[in-house]
Structure formats: C-alpha cells, structure tokens
C-alpha positions in Angstrom: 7.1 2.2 -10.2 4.7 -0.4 -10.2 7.3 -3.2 -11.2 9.0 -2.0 -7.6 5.6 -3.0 -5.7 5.0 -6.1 -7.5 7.8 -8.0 -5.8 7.1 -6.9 -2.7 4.6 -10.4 -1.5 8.3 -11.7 -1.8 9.1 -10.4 1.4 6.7 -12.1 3.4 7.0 -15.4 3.9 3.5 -17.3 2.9 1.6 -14.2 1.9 -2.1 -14.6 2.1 -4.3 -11.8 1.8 -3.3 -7.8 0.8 -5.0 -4.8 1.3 -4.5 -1.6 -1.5 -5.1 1.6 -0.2 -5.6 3.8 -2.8 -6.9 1.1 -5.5 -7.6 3.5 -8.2 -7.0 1.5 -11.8 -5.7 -1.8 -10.1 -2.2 -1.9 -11.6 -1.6 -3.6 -8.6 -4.1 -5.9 -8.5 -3.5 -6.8 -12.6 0.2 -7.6 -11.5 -0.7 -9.5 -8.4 -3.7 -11.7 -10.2 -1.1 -12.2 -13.1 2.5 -13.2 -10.2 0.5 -14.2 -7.3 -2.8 -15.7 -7.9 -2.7 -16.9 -4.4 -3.2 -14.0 -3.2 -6.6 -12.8 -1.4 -6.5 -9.1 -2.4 -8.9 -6.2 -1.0 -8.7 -3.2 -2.5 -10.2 0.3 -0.6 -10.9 3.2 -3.4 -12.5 5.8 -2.1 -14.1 7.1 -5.5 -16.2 4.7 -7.3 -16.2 6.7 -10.2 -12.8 5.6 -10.3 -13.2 2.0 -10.3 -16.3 2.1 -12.9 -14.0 3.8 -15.3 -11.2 1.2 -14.6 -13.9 -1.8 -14.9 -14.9 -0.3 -18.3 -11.7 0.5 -19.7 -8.4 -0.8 -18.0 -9.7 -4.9 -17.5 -10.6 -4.4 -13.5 -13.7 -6.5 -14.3 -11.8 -9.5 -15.2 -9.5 -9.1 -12.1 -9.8 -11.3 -8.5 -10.2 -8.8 -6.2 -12.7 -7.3 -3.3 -13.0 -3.6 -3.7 -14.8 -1.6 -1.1 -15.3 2.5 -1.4 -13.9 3.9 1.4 -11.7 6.4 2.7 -8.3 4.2 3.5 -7.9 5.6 7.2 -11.6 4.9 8.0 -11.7 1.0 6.8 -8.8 0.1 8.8 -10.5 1.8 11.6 -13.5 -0.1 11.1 -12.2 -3.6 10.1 -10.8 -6.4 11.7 -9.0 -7.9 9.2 -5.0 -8.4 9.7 -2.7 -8.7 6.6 0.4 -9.9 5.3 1.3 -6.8 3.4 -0.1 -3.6 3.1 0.2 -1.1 0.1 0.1 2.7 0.1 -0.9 4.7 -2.8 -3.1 7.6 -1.9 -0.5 10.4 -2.4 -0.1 12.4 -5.3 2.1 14.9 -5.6 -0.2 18.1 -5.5 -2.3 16.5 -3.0 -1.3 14.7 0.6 -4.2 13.3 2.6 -3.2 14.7 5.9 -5.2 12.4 7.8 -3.3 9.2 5.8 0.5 10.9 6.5 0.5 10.8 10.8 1.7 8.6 13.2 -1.6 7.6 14.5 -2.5 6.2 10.8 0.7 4.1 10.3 0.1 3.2 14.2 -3.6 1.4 12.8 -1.9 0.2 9.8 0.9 -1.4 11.6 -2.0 -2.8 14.3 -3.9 -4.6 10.7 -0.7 -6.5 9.7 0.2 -10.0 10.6 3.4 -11.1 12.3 6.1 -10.4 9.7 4.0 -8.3 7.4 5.1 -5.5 5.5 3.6 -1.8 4.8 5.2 0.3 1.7 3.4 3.2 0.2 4.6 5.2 -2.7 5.5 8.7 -2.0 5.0 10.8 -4.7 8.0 13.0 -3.7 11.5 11.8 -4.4 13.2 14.2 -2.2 13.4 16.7 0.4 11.5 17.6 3.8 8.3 16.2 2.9 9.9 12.8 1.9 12.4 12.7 5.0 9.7 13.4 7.4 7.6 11.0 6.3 10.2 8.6 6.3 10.4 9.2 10.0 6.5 9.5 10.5 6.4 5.7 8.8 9.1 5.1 11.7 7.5 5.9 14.5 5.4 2.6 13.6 8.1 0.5 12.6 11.5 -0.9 14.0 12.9 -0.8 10.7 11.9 1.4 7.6 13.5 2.0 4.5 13.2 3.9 1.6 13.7 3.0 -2.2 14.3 5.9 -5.1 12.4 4.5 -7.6 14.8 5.2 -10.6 13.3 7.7 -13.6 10.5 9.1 -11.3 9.5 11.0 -8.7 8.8 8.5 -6.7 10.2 6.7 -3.7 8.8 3.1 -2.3 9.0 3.5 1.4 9.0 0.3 3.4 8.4 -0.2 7.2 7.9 -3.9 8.9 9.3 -5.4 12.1 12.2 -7.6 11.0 12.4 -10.5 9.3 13.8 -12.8 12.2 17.4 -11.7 11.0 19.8 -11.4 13.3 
C-alpha cells in the first residue's frame, strides 16, 4: 500500500512540510526522501524502540526526517505547526487507537492542515462497519472524503481534504 501513499504530495499543489502519524519503519519517509526531497517531513512514533530498530536495520539513519515520540493525538494537540498533507498509519488490524478514530481527532487534524491540504490514513480494514463508519467519522471533518481499496490487501487509503478549487 505504500506505493498508494507515495503519490499522494501530488495532490497538493506546492507541498512543503508533512507530518506521519504512526512513523514506525519510515517506509514513508524512504519513499518521500527518494520522490520528494523537497519535502520537510516530521514523523510522530510513539515507541522509540521502534525507530531505534528501524535506524539500525531498515536505513532510517540515512533518511531526512524530524522524528518526535509521541502519541499522534497529543502532538497535534500540542503543536502549532500546519501542514500540507497529513498521513495516518496508527491502525492495525487487531488494534484501533480509540482516541485516534473520533471526530474530535480528525476535527485537530483537519485544524493542522494548510489551505488545500490533504489527510489520508490507512485503514487496516478493507470492508464492513468498522471501515464505513470511519469513512463517515473522517467526514464529519472534511467536505469531501474518499476512500481507495488498496488492491491485494486489506487495506483501504481513505482521503479527506476540502476541495481542490474544482468546480
């Protein structure tokens, strides 16, 4: 699914800085660095077990990118950073971070993006009431969302931003 996410600084036009939620390895990061080295890229982790084993083994060390140990809902309470795209990969299909799944958190996610930025999260869940409802939970933050099966997996890309001047 990764390939999915990587194309997604396309849909902002001039994108500057991008926040990971759910850094983990830094897959996204690696693809980022490697397609869009212009890109000012924080990443929030909140185990730094995580991101030592990720520095030792999977190349993180090499990589540009600020990485702060955090839970994801309380940096973007406590920052005031904005940012052109947001990405979403704290879910896991055995285990949902309530807090990170509710209206209020999209509500503060939406709040750190700049004009004509773009959210999308993976959801580790490529069907049924789980996936719909967050679908409309990302809504209630959004005036447009959408939702892409991400084919051979179980996961779906959702995407919320506020139009693209369209129309």
């Amino acid at each position: 699914y990764y390939s999915y996410f990587g194309v997604l600084p396309a849909m902002v036009q001039s994108p500057k800085k991008v926040l990971i939620l759910g850094h983990a390895g830094g897959t996204f990061t690696r693809i980022f660095n490697a397609y869009w080295p212009e890109l000012e890229i924080t990443g929030v982790e909140l185990d730094p077990a995580v991101t030592r084993i990720s520095q030792e083994y999977l190349g993180l060390s090499d990589a540009d990118v600020e990485i702060v140990h955090a839970d994801a809902r309380t940096f973007l309470q406590n920052t005031d950073e904005s940012y052109d795209l947001i990405l979403i990969d704290t879910y896991h299909a055995s285990n949902i971070p309530a807090h990170l799944a509710t209206e209020e958190f999209f509500a503060l996610a939406a709040s750190r993006l700049n004009e004509d930025g773009v959210l999308a999260l993976n959801a580790a869940s490529a069907q049924g009431v789980f996936l719909d409802t967050l679908v409309n939970t990302v809504a209630s933050a959004f005036t447009e969302v959408g939702r892409v099966q991400i084919p051979g997996s179980f996961n779906t890309m959702i995407i919320g931003h506020d139009g693209f001047g369209i129309g």
